[in-house]
Structure formats: C-alpha cells, structure tokens
PQR file with spaces between the fields and no chain letter, atoms N, CA, C, O and H, PARSE charges and radii, in Angstrom:
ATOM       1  N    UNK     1     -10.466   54.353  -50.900 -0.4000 1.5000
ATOM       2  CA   UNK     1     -10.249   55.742  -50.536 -0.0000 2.0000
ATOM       3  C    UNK     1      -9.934   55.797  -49.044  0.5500 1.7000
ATOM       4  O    UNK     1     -10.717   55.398  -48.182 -0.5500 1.4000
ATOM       5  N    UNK     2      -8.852   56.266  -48.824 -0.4000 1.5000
ATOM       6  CA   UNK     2      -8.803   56.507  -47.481 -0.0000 2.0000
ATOM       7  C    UNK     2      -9.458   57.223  -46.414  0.5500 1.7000
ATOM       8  O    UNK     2      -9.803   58.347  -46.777 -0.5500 1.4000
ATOM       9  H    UNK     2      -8.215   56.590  -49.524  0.4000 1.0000
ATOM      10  N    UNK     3      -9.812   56.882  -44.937 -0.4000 1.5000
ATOM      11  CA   UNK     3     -10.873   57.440  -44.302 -0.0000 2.0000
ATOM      12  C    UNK     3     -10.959   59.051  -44.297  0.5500 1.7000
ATOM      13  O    UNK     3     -11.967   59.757  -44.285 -0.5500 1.4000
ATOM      14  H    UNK     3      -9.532   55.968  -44.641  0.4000 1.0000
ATOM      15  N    UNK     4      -9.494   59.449  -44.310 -0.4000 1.5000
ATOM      16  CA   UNK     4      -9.215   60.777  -44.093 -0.0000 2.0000
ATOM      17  C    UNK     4      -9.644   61.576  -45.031  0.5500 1.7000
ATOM      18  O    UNK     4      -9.984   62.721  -44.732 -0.5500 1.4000
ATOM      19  H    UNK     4      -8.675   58.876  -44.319  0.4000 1.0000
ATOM      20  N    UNK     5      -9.710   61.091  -46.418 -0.4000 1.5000
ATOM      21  CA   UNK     5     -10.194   62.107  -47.528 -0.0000 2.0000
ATOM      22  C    UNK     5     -11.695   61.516  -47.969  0.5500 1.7000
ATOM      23  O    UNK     5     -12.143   61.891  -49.053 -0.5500 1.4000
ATOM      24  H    UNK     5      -9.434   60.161  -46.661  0.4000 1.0000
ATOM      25  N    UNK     6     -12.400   60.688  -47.225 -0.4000 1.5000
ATOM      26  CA   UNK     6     -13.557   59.903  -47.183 -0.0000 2.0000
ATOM      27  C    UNK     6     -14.728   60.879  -46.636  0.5500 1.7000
ATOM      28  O    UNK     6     -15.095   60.264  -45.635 -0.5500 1.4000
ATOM      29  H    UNK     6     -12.036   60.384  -46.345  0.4000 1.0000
ATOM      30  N    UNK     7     -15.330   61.758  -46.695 -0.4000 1.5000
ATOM      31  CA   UNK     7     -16.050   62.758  -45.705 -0.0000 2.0000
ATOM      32  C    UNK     7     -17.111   61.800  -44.536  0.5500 1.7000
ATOM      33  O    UNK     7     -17.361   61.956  -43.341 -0.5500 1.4000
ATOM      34  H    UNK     7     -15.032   62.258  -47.508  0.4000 1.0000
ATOM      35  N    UNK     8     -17.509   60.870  -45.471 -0.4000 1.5000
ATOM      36  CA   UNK     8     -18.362   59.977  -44.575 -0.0000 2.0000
ATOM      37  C    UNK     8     -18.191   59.139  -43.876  0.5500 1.7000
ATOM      38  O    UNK     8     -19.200   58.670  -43.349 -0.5500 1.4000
ATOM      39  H    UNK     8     -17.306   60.743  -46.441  0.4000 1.0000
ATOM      40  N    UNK     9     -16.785   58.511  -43.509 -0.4000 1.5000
ATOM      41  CA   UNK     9     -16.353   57.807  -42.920 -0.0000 2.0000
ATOM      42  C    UNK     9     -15.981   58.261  -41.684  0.5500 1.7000
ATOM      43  O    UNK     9     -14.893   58.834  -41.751 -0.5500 1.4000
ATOM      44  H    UNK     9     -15.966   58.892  -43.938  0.4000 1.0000
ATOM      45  N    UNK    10     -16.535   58.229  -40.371 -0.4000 1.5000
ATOM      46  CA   UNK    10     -15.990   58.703  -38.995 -0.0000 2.0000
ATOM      47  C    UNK    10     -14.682   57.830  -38.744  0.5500 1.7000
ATOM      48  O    UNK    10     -14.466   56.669  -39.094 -0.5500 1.4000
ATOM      49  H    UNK    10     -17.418   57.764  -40.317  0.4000 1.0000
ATOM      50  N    UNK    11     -13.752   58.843  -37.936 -0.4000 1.5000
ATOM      51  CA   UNK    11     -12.666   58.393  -37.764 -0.0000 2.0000
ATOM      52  C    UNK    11     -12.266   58.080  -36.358  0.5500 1.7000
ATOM      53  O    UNK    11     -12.101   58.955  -35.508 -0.5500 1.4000
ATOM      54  H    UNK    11     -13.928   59.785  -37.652  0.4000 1.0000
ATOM      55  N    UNK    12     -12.125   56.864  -36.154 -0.4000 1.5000
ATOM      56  CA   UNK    12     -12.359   56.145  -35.275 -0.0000 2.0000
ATOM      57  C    UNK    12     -10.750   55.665  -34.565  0.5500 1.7000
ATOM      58  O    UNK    12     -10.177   54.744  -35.147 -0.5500 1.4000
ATOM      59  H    UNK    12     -12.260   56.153  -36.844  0.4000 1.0000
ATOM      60  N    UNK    13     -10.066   56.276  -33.358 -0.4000 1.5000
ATOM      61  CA   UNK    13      -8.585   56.394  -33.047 -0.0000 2.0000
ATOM      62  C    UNK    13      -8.496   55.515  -31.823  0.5500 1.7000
ATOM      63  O    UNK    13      -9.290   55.821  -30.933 -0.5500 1.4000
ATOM      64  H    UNK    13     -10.531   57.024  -32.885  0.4000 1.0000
ATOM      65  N    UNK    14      -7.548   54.291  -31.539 -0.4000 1.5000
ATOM      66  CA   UNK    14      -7.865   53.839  -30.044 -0.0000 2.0000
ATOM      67  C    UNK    14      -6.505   54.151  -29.486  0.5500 1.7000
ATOM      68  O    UNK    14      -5.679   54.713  -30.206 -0.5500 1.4000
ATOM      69  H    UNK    14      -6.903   54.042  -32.261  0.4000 1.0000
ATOM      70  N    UNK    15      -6.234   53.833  -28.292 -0.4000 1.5000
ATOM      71  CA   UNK    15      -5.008   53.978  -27.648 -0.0000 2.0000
ATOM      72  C    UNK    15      -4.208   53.151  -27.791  0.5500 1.7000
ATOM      73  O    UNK    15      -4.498   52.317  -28.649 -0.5500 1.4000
ATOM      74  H    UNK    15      -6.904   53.377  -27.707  0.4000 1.0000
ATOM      75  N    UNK    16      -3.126   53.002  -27.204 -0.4000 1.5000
ATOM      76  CA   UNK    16      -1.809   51.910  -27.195 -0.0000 2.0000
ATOM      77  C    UNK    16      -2.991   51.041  -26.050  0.5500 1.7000
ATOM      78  O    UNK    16      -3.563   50.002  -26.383 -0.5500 1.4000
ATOM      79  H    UNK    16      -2.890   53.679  -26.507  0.4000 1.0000
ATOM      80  N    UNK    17      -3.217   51.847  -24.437 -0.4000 1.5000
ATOM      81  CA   UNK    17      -3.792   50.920  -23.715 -0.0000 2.0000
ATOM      82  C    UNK    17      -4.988   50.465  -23.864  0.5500 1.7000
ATOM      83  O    UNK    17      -5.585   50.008  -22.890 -0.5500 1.4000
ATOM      84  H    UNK    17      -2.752   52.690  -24.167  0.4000 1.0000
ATOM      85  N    UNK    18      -5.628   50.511  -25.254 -0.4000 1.5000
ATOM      86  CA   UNK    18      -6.936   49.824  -25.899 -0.0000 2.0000
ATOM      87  C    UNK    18      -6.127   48.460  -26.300  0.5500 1.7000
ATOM      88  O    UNK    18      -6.384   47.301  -25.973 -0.5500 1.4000
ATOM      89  H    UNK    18      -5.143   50.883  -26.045  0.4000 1.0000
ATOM      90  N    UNK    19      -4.961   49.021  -27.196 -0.4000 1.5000
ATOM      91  CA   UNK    19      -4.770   48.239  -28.130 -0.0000 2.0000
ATOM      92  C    UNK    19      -4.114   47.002  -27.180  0.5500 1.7000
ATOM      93  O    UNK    19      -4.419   45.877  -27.574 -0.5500 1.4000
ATOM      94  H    UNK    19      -4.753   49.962  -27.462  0.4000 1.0000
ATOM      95  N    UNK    20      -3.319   47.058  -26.075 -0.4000 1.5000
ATOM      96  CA   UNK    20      -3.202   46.419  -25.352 -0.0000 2.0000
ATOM      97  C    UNK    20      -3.935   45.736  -24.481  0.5500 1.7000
ATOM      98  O    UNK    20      -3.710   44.565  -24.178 -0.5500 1.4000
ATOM      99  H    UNK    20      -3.071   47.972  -25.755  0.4000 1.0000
ATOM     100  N    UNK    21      -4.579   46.224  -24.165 -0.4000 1.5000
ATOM     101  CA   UNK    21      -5.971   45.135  -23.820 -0.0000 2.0000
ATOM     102  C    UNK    21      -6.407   44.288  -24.456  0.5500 1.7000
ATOM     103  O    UNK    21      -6.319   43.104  -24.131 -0.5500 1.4000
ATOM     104  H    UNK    21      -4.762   47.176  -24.411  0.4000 1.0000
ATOM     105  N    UNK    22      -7.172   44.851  -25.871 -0.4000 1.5000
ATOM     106  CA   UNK    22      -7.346   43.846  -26.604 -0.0000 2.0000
ATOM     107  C    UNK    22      -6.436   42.811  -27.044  0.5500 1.7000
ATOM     108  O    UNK    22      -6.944   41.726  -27.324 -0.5500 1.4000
ATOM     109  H    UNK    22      -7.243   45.813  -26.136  0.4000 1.0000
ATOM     110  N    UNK    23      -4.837   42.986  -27.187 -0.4000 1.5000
ATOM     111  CA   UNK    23      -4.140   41.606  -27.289 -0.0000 2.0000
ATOM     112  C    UNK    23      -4.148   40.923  -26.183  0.5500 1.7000
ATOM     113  O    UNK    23      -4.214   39.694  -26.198 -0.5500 1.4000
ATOM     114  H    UNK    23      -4.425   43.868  -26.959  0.4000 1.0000
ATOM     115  N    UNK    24      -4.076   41.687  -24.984 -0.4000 1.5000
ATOM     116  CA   UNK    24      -4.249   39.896  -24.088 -0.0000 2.0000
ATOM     117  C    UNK    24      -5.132   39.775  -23.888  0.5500 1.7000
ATOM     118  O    UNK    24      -5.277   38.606  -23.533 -0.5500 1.4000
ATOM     119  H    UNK    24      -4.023   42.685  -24.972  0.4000 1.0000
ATOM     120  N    UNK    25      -6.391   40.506  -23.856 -0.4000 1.5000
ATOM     121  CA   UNK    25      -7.564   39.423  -23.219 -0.0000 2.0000
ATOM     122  C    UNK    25      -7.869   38.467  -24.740  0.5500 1.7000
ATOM     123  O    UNK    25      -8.778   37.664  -24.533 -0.5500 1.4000
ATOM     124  H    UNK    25      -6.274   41.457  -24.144  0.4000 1.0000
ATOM     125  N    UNK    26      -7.392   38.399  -25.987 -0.4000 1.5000
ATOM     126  CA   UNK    26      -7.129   37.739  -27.142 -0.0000 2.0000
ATOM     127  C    UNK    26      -5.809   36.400  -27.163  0.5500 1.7000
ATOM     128  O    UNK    26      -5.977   35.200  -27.378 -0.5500 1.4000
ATOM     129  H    UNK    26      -6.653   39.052  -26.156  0.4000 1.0000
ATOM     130  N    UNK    27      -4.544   37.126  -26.863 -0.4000 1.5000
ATOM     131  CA   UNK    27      -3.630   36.444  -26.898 -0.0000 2.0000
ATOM     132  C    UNK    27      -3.386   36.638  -28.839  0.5500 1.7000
ATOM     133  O    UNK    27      -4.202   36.627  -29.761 -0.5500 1.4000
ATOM     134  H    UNK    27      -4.407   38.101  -26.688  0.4000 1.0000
ATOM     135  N    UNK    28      -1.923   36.797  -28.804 -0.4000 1.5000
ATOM     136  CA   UNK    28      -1.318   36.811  -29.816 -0.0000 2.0000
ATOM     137  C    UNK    28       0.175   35.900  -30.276  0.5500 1.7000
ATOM     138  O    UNK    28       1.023   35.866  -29.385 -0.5500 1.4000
ATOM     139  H    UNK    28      -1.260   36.806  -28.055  0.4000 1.0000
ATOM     140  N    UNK    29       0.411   35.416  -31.158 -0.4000 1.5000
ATOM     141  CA   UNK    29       1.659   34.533  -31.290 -0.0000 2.0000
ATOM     142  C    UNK    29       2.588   34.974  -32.081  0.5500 1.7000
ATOM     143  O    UNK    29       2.465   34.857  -33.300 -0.5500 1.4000
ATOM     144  H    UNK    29      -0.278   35.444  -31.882  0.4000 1.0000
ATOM     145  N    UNK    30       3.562   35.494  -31.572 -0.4000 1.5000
ATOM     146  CA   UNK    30       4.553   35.995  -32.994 -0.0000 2.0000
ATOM     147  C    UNK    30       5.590   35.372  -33.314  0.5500 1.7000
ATOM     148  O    UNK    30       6.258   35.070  -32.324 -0.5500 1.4000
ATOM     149  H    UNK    30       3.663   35.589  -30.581  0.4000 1.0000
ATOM     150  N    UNK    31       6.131   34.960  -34.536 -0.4000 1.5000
ATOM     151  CA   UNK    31       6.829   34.072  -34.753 -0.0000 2.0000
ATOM     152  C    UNK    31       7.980   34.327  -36.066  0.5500 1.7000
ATOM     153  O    UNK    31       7.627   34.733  -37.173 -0.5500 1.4000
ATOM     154  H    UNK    31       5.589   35.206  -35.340  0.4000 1.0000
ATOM     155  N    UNK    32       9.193   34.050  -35.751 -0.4000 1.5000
ATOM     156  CA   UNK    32      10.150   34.134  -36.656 -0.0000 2.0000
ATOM     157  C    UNK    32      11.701   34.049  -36.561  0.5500 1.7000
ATOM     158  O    UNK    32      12.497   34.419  -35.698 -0.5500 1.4000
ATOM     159  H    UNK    32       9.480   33.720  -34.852  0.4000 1.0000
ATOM     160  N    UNK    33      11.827   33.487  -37.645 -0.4000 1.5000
ATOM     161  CA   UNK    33      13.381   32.718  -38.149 -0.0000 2.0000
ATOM     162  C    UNK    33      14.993   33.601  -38.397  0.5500 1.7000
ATOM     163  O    UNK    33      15.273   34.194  -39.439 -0.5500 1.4000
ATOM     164  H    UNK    33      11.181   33.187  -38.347  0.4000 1.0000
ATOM     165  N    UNK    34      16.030   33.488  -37.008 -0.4000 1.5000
ATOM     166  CA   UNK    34      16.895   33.658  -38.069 -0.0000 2.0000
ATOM     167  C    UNK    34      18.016   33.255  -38.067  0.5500 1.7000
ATOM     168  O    UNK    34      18.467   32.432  -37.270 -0.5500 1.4000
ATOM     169  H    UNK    34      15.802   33.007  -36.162  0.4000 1.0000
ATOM     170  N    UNK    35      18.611   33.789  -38.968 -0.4000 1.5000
ATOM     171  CA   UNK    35      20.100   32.777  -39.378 -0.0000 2.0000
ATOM     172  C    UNK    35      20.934   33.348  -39.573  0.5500 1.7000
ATOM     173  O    UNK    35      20.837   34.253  -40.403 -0.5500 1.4000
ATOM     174  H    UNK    35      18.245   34.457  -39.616  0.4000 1.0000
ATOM     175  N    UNK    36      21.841   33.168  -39.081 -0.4000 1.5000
ATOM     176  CA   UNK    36      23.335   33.595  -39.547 -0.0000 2.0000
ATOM     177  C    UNK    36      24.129   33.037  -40.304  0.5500 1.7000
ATOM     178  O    UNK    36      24.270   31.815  -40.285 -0.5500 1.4000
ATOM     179  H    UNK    36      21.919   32.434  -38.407  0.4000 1.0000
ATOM     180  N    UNK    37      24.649   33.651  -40.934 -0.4000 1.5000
ATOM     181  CA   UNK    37      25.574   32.706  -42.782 -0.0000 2.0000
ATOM     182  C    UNK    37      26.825   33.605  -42.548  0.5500 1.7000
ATOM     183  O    UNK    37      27.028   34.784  -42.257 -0.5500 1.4000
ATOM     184  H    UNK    37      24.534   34.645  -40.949  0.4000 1.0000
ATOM     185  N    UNK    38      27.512   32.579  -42.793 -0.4000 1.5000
ATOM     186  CA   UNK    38      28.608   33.299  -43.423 -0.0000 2.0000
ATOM     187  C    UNK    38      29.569   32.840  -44.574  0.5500 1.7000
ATOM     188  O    UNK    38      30.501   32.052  -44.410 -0.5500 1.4000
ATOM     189  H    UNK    38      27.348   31.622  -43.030  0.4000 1.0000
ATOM     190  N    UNK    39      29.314   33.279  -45.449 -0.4000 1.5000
ATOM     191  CA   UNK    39      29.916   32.430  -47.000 -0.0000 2.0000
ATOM     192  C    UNK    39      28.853   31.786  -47.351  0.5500 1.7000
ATOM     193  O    UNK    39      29.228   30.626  -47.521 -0.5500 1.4000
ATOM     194  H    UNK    39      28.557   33.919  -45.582  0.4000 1.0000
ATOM     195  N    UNK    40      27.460   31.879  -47.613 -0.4000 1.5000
ATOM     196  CA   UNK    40      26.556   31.085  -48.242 -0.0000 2.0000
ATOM     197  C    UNK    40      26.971   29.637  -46.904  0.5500 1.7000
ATOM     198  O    UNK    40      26.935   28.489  -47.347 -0.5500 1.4000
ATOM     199  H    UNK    40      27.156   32.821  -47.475  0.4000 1.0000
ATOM     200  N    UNK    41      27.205   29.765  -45.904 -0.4000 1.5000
ATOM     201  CA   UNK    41      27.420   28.392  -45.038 -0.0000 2.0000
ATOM     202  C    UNK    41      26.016   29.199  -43.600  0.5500 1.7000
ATOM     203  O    UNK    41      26.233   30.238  -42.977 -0.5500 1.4000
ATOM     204  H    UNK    41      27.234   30.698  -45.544  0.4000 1.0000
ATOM     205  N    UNK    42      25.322   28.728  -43.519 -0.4000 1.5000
ATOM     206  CA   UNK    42      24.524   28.500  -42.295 -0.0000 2.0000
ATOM     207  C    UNK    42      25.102   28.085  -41.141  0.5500 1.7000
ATOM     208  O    UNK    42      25.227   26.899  -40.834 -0.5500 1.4000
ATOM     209  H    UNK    42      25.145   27.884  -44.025  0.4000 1.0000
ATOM     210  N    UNK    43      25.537   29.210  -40.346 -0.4000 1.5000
ATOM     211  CA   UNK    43      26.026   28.614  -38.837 -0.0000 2.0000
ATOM     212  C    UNK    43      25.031   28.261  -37.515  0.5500 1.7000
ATOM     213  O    UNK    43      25.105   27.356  -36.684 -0.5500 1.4000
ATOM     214  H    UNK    43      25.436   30.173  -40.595  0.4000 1.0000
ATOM     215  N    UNK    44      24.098   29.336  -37.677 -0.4000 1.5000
ATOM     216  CA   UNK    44      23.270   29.741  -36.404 -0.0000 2.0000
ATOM     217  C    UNK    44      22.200   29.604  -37.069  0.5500 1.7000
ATOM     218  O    UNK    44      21.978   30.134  -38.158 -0.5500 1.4000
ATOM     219  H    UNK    44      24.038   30.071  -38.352  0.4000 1.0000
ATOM     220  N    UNK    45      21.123   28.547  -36.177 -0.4000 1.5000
ATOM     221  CA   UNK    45      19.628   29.049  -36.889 -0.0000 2.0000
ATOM     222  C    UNK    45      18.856   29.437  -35.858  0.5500 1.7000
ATOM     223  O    UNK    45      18.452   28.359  -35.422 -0.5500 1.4000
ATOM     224  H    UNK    45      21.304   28.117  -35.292  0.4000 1.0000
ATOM     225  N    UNK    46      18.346   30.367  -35.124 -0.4000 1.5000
ATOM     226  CA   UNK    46      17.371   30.306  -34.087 -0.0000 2.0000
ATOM     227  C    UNK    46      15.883   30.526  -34.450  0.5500 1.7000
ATOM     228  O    UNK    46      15.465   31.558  -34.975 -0.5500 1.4000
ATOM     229  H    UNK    46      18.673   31.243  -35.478  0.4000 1.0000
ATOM     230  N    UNK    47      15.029   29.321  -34.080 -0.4000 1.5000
ATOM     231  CA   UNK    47      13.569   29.622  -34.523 -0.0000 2.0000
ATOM     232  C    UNK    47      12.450   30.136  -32.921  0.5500 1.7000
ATOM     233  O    UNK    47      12.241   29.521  -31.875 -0.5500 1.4000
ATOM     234  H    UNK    47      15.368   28.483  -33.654  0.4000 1.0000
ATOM     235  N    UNK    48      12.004   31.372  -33.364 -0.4000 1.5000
ATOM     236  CA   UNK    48      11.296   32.509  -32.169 -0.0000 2.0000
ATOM     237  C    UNK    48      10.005   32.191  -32.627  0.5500 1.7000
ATOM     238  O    UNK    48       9.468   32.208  -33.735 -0.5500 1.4000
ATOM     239  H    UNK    48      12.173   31.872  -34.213  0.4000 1.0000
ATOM     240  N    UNK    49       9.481   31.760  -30.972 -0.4000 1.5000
ATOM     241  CA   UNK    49       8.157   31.677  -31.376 -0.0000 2.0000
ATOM     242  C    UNK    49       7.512   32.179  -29.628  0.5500 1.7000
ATOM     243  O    UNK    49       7.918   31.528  -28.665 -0.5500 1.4000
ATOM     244  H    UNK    49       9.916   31.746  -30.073  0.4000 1.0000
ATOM     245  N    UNK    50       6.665   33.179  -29.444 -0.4000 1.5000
ATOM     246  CA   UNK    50       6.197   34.128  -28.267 -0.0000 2.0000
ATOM     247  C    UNK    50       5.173   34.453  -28.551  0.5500 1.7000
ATOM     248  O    UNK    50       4.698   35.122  -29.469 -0.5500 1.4000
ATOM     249  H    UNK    50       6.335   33.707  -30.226  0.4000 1.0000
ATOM     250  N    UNK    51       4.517   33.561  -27.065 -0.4000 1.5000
ATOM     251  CA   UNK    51       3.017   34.192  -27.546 -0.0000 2.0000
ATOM     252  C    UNK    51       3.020   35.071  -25.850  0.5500 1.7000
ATOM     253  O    UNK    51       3.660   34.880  -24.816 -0.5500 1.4000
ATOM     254  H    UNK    51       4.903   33.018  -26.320  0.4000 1.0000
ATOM     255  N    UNK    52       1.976   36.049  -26.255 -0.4000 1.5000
ATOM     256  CA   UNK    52       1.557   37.206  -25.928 -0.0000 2.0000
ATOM     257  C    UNK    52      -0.076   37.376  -25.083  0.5500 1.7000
ATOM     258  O    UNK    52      -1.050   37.835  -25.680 -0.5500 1.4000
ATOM     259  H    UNK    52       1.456   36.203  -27.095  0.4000 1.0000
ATOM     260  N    UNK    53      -0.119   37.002  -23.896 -0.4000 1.5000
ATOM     261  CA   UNK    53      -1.492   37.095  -23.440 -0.0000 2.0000
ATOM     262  C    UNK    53      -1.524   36.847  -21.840  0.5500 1.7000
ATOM     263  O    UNK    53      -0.593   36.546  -21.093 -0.5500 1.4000
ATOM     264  H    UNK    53       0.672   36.629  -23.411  0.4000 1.0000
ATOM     265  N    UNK    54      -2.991   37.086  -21.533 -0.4000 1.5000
ATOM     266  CA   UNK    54      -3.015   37.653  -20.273 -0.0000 2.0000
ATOM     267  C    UNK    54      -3.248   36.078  -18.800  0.5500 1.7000
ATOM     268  O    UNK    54      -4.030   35.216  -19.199 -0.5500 1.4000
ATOM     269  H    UNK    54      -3.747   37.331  -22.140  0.4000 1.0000
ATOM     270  N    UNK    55      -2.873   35.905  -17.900 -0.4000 1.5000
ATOM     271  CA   UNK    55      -2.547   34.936  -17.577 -0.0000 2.0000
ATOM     272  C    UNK    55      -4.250   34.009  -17.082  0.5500 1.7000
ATOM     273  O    UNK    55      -4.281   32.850  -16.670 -0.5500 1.4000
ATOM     274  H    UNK    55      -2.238   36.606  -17.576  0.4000 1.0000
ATOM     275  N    UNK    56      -5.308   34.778  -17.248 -0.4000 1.5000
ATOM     276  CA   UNK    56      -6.425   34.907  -17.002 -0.0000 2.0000
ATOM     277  C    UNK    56      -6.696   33.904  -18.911  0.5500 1.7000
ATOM     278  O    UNK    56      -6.911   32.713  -19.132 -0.5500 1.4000
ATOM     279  H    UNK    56      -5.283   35.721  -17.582  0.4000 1.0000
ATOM     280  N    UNK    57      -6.572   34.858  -19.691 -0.4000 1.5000
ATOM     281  CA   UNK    57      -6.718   34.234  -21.246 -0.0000 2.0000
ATOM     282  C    UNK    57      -6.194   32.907  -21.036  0.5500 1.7000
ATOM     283  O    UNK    57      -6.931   31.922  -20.985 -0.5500 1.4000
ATOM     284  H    UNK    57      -6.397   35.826  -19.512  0.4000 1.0000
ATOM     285  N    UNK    58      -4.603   32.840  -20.879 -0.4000 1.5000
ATOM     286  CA   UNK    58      -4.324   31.503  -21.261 -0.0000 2.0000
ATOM     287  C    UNK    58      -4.684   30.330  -20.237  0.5500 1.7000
ATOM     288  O    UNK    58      -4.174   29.284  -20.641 -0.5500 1.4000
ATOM     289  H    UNK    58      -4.004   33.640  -20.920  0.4000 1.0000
ATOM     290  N    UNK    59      -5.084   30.231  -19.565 -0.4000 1.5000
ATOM     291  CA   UNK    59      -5.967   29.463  -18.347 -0.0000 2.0000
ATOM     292  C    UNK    59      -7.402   29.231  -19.056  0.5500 1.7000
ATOM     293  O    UNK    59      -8.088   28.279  -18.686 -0.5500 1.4000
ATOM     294  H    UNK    59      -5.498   31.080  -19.237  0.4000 1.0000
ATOM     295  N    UNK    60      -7.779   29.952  -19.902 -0.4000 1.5000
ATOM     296  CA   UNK    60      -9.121   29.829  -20.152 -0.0000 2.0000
ATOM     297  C    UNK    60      -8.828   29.229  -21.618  0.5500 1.7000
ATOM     298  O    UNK    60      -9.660   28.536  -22.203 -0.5500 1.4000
ATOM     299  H    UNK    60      -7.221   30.725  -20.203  0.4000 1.0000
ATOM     300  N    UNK    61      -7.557   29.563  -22.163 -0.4000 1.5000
ATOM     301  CA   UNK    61      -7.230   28.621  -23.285 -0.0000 2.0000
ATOM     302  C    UNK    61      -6.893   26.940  -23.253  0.5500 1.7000
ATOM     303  O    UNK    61      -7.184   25.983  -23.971 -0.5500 1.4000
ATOM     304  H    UNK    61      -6.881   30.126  -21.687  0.4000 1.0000
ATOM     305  N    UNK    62      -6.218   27.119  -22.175 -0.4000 1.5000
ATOM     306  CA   UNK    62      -5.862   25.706  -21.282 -0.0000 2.0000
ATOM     307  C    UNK    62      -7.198   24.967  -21.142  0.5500 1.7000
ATOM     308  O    UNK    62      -7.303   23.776  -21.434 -0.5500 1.4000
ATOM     309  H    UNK    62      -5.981   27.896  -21.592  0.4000 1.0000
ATOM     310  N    UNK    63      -8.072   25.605  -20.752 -0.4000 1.5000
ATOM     311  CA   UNK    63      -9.117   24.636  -20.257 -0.0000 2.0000
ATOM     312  C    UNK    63     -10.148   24.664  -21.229  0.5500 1.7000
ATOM     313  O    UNK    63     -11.213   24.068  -21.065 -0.5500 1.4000
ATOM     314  H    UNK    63      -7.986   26.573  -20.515  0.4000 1.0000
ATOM     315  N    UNK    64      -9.783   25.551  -22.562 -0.4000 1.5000
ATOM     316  CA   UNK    64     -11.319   25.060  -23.412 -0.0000 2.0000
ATOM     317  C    UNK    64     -12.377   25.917  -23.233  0.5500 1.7000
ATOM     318  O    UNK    64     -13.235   26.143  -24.086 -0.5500 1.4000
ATOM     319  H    UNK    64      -8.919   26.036  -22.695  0.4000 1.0000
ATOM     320  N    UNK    65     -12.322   26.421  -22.079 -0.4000 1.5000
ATOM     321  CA   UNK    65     -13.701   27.709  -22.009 -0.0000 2.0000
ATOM     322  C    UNK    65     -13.690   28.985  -23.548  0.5500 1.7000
ATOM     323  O    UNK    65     -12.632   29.380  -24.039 -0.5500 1.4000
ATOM     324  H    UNK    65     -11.625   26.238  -21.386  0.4000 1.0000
ATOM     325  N    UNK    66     -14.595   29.270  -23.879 -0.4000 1.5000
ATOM     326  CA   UNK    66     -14.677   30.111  -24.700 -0.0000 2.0000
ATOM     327  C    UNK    66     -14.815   31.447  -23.533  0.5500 1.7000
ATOM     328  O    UNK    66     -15.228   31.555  -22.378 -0.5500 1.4000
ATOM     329  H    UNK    66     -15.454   28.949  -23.479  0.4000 1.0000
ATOM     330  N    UNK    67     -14.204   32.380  -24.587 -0.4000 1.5000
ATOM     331  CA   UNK    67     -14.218   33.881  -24.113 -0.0000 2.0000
ATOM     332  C    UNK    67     -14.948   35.114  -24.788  0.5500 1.7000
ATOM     333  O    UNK    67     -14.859   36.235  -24.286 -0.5500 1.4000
ATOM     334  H    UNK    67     -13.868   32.292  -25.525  0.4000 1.0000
C-alpha cells in the first residue's frame, strides 16, 4: 500500500541537497553500454563507467578507512 493512502505511515520528503550529500559522502558508480549499428553491423561501441563522490570519500576509499 502506498504511504500516501497508508494513514499510519509518516511521510518522510528529503531534498535534492540531502540527496546529494548523501551520494558523495557514499560515492556512487554508474555504468553503461552503447552502440551504434547500422544494418545489424556494430560500428561504435562505447563502454561508460563514472563514479560519483566526494574527494574527501574517495581518499578514504583509497586508503581503506571505513566511514
């Protein structure tokens, strides 16, 4: 049941600059494939891979410290 028609469920809203915080002091990796065809022939493949975090996080990823 969704929260909204849930009476007991408090509804709980964060910001973009919550939500942004929490990905970098986390760090996030996004990743994906693509290709260009033309005639069932594969010309172009480019594989995307970007990760996302704060320069403080990945220093502390680098070195193994837990956060």
């Amino acid at each position: 049941m969704p929260a909204d028609l849930d009476p007991g469920v408090a509804e709980h809203r964060i910001t973009l600059l919550e939500t942004l915080d929490r990905v970098l002091n986390r760090g996030v990796v996004i990743a994906g494939d693509v290709t260009l065809s033309v005639a069932d022939v594969d010309l172009i493949f480019v594989g995307l891979r970007l990760l996302l975090s704060s320069v403080e996080t990945a220093r502390d990823l680098r070195t193994g410290r837990d956060f």
